[in-house]
C-alpha positions in Angstrom: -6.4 5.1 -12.5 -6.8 4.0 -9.2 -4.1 1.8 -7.6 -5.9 -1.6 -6.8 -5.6 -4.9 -4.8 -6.7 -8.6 -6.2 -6.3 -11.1 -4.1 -7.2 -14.9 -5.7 -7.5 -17.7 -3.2 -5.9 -20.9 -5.5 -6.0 -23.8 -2.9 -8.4 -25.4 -1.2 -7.3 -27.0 2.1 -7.7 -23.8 4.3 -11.1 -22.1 4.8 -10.3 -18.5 4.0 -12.8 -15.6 4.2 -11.7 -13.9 1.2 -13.8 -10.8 1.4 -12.1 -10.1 5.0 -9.1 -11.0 4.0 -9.1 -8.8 1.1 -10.5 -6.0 3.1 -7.5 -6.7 5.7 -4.9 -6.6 3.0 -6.2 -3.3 1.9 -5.9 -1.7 4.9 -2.4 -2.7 5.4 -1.8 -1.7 2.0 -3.0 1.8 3.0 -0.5 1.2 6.3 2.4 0.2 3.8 1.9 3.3 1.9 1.6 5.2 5.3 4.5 3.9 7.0 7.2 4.9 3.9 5.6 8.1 3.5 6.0 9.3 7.3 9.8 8.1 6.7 10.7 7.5 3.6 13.7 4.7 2.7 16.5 5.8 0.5 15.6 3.9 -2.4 11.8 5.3 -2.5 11.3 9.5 -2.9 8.2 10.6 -1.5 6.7 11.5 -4.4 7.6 7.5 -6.0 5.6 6.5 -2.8 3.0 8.7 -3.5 2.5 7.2 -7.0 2.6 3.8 -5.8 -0.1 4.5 -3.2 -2.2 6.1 -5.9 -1.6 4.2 -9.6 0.7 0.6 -8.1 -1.6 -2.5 -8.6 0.0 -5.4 -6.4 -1.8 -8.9 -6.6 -1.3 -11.7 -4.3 -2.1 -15.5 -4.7 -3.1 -17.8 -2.3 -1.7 -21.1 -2.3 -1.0 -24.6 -0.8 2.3 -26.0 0.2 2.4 -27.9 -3.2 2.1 -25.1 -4.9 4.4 -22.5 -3.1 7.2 -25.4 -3.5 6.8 -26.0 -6.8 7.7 -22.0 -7.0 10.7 -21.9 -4.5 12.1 -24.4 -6.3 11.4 -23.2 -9.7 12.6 -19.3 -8.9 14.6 -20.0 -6.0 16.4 -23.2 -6.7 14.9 -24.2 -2.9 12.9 -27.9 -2.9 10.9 -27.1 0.0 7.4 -25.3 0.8 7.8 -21.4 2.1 5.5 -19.0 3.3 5.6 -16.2 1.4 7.1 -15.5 -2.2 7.4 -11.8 -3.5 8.2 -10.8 -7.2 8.6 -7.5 -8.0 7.5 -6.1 -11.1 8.0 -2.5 -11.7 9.1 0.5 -9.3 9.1 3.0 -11.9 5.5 4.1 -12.9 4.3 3.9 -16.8 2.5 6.6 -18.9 -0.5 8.4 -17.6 -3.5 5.6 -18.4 -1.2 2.5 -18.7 -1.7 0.1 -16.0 1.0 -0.3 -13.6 1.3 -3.8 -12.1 4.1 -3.3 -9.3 4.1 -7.2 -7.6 3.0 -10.1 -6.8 2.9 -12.0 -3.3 2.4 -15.5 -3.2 1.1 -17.0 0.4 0.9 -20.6 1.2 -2.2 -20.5 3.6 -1.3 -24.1 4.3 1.8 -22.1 6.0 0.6 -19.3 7.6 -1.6 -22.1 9.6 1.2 -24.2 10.5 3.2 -21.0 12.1 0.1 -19.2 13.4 0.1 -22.3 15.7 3.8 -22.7 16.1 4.2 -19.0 17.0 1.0 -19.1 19.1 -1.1 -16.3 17.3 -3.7 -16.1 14.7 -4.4 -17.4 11.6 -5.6 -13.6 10.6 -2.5 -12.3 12.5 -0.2 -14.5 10.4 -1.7 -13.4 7.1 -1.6 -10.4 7.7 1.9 -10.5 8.6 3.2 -12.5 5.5 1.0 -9.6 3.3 2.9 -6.8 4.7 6.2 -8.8 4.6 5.8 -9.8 1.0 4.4 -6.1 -0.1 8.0 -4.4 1.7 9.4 -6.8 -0.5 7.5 -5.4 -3.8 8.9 -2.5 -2.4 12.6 -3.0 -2.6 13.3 -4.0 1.3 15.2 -6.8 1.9 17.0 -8.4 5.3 20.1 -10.1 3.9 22.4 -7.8 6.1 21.6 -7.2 9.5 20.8 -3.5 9.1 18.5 -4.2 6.6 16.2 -6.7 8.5 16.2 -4.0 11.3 14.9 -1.5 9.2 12.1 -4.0 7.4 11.2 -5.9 10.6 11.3 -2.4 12.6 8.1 -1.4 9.5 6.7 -4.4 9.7 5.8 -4.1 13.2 4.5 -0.5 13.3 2.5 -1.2 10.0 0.7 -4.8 11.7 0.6 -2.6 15.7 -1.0 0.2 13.8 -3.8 -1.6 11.7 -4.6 -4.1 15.0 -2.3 -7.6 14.2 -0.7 -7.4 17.6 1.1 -10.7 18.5 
């Protein structure tokens, strides 16, 4: 088995291109798997990322600002809309033949529009950003303590430079 991408768009107030936006998201799943493999983090042995590159199956959502505040508030007690949920599933990989569903990211495209124009870039450039930010979290990074947001916001940026979503 092959690891795999699905990407569902679930709202319909933003026009999204979903066949370039899935083709986006794979790349900077490729760039993801890239990144922690030139350096690996501490939590993640080469071979885990390996493993993840080659059998993980992430899937991410697409959603409005109803929807995504529905689930901050639901999982993270928050009554407000966000930009990007993550829920990791499983790190560790399952027998040989069993599928292994690592994540889920949850984007309100409604979002992404609002701070693509705030912070003066793209629609695409945004996306792609709150892919990559929601995948590291899949992944175990977080940026509650200083150190840590340095190390996920340092990735973040090499992945998006590398695979063109310059600001």
């Amino acid at each position: 088995m092959t690891g795999q991408l699905t990407v569902s768009n679930r709202q319909k107030r933003v026009p999204v291109d979903l066949s370039e936006l899935e083709a986006a998201y794979e790349k900077l799943r490729l760039g993801v798997f890239a990144n922690l493999a030139a350096a690996p983090p501490p939590h993640l042995k080469k071979r885990a990322i390996t493993a993840l590159a080659g059998r993980g199956s992430f899937s991410v959502a697409l959603v409005s600002n109803k929807q995504i505040k529905a689930l901050n508030k639901d999982w993270m007690g928050k009554d407000k809309p966000t930009d990007v949920l993550s829920f990791p599933l499983d790190l560790d990989p399952p027998p040989p033949g069993v599928p292994w569903e690592v994540g889920e990211i949850i984007v309100s495209v409604e979002r992404a529009a609002e701070q693509a124009e705030e912070l003066g870039h793209s629609f695409k450039r945004e996306m792609a950003f709150l892919f990559v930010h929601g995948m590291l979290h899949v992944l175990g990074f977080d940026h509650m303590e200083p150190a840590e947001e340095k190390e996920m916001f340092r990735r973040q940026k090499q992945i998006l430079d590398k695979a063109g979503f310059r600001r």
